[in-house]
C-alpha positions in Angstrom: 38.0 -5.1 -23.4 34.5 -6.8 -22.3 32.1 -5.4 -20.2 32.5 -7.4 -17.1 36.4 -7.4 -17.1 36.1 -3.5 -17.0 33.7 -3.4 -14.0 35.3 -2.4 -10.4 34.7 -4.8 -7.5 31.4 -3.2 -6.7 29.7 -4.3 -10.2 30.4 -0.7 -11.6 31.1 0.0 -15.5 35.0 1.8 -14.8 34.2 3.6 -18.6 30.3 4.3 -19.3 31.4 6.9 -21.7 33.6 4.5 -23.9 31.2 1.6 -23.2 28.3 4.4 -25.0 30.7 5.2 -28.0 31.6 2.0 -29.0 27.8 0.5 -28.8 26.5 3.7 -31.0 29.2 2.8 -33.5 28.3 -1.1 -33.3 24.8 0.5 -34.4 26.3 3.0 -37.0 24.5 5.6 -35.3 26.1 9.2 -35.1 25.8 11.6 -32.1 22.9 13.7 -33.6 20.8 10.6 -34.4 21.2 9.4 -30.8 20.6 12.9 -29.0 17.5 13.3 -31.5 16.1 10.1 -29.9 17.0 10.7 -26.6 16.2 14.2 -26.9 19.3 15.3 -25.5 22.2 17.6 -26.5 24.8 16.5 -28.7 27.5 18.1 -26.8 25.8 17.1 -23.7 26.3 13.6 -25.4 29.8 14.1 -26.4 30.9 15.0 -23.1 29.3 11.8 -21.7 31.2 9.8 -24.1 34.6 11.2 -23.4 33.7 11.1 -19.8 33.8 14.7 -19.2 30.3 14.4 -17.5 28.2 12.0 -15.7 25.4 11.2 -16.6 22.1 11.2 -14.7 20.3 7.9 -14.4 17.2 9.2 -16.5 20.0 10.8 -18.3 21.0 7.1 -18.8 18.4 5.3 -19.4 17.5 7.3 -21.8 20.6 7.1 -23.8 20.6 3.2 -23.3 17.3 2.9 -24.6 17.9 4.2 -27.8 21.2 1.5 -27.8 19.1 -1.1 -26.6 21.2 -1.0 -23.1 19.2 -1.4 -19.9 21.0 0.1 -16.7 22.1 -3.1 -15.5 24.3 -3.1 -18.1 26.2 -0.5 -16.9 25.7 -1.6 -13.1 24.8 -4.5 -11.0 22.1 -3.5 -9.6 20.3 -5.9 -7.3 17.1 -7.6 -8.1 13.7 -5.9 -7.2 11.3 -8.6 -7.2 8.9 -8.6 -3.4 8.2 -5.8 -1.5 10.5 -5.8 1.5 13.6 -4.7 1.6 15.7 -4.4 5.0 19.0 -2.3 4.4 21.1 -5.4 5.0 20.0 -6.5 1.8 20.6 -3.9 -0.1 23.5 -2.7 -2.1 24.3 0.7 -2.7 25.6 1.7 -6.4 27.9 4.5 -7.4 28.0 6.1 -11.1 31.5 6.2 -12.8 33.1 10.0 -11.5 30.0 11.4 -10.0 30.5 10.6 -6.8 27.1 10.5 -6.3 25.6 6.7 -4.3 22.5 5.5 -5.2 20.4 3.5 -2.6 17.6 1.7 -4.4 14.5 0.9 -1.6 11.7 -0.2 -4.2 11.0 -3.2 -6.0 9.0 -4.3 -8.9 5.4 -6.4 -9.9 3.6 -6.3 -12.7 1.6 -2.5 -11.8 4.6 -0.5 -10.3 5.3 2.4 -11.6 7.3 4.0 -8.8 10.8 4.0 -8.3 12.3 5.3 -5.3 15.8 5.7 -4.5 18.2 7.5 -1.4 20.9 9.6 -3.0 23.7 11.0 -1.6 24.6 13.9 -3.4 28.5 15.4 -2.8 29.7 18.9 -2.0 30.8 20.3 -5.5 28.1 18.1 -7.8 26.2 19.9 -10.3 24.2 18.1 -12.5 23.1 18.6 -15.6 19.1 20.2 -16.9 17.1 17.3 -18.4 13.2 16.3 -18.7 11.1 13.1 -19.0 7.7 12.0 -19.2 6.2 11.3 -15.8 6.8 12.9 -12.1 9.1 13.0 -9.5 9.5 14.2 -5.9 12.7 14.7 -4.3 12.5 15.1 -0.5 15.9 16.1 2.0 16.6 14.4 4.3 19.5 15.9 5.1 21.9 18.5 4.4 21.2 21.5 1.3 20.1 21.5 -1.8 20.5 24.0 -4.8 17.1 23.0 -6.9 16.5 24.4 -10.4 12.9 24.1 -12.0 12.4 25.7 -15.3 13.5 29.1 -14.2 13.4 29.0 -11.1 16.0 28.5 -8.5 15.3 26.6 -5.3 17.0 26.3 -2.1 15.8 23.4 -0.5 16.9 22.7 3.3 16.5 19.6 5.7 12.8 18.6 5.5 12.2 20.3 2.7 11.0 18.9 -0.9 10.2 19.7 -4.2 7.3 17.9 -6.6 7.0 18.3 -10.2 6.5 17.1 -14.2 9.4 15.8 -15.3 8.8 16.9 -18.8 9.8 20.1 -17.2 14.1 21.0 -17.3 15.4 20.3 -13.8 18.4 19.8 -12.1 20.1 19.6 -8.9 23.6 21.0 -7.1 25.2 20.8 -3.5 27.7 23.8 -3.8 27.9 23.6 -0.5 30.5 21.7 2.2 28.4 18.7 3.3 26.9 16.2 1.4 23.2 15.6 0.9 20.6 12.5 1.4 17.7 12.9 -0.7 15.3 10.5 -1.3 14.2 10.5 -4.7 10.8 9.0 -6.3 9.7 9.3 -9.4 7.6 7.2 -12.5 10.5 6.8 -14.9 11.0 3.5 -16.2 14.7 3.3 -14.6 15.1 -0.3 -13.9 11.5 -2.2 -15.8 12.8 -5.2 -17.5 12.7 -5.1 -20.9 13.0 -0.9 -20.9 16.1 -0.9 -22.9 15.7 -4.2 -25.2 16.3 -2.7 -28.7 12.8 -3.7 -30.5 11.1 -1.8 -27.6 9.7 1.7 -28.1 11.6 4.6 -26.6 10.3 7.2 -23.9 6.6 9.1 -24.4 7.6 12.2 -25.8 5.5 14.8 -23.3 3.8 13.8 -20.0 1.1 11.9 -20.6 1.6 11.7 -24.3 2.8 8.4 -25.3 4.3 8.7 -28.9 6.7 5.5 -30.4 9.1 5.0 -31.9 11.8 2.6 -32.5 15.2 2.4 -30.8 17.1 0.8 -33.9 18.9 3.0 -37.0 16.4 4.8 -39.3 16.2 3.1 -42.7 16.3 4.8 -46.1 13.0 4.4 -47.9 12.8 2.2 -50.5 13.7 3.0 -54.2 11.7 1.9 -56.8 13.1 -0.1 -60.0 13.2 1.4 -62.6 10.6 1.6 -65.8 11.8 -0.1 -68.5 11.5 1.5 -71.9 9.3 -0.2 -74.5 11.0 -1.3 -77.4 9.5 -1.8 -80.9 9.2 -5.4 -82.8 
């Protein structure tokens, strides 16, 4: 089955996790190579690839980048170019069995390096610890908020809001009976053009620290012939 005749009427991948599996085996790549360059768990991974979790966006991204998938792939997401953008013209996306609707307000030129986005978050998601290079603020706007930063655990209420690395592990959870709006800013390369094309470099390892390396299969170093023997006249 293609891509586009598996996506719902809303422009949504129905099976991210089996549209993952069957790209990493296009690439010959095996789980542990792909979570080493994402620097993610395997079983996290796994999971997202039998569809047993849902992935984050960064979560995503940086995944696709390493299989040389941009996030449009796996959604229509509109186009970002300008700098105004009324809510009649925008589109709201959804991630396959999160439940969770993004609402993208920012756009793109040449020196952004902010994305913002409105989430709605639903009663009962939890999602799962991850880090990138850069920063992010989340900020509620309304509902609750179960926050976790490194070891800490933050409740954050209506109002409230939270700023931090990324490259430190966070995650959020709504355990409780409403949903939450959040909006949600941060400097990860979500939606730049190009981000996920497979002869680009992959994320900077540490904040701040950009280190390279390339998104296609590792190759095996080269043998050298073999000496011949000299032979006598």
């Amino acid at each position: 089955m293609s891509a586009d005749s598996a996506r719902s009427s809303e422009g949504v991948l129905s099976n991210i996790g089996e549209a993952l599996r069957s790209r990493r085996r296009q690439l010959h790549l095996s789980l542990a190579e792909v979570a080493e360059r994402s620097e993610l768990s395997i079983g996290y991974i796994s999971q997202i690839e039998r569809n047993l979790a849902s992935p984050s966006l960064t979560a995503l991204m940086r995944i696709g980048q390493v299989l040389g998938l941009e996030l449009d792939y796996f959604f229509h997401a509109r186009s970002a170019g300008g700098h105004h953008f009324p809510q009649s013209a925008r589109t709201p996306f959804q991630l396959q069995a999160s439940g969770m609707t993004f609402d993208r307000i920012s756009g793109e030129f040449p020196s952004s390096v902010v994305n913002a986005l409105v989430v709605t978050v639903p009663p009962g998601h939890r999602s799962s610890p991850v880090t990138h290079p850069g920063e992010e603020l989340a900020y509620v706007i309304s509902g609750n908020l179960q926050y976790t930063l490194g070891e800490r655990k933050l409740h954050l209420s209506e109002g409230d809001s939270v700023h931090l690395p990324s490259d430190t592990p966070h995650c959020w959870e709504n355990p409780f009976a409403k949903a939450a709006t959040v909006l949600w800013v941060g400097t990860a390369p979500l939606f730049k053009a190009g981000s996920g094309d497979a002869d680009t470099h992959e994320e900077l390892q540490s904040h701040g620290s950009p280190t390279r390396r390339s998104s296609a299969p590792k190759a095996k170093p080269a043998t050298a012939p073999a000496k011949k023997k000299k032979t006598r006249p």
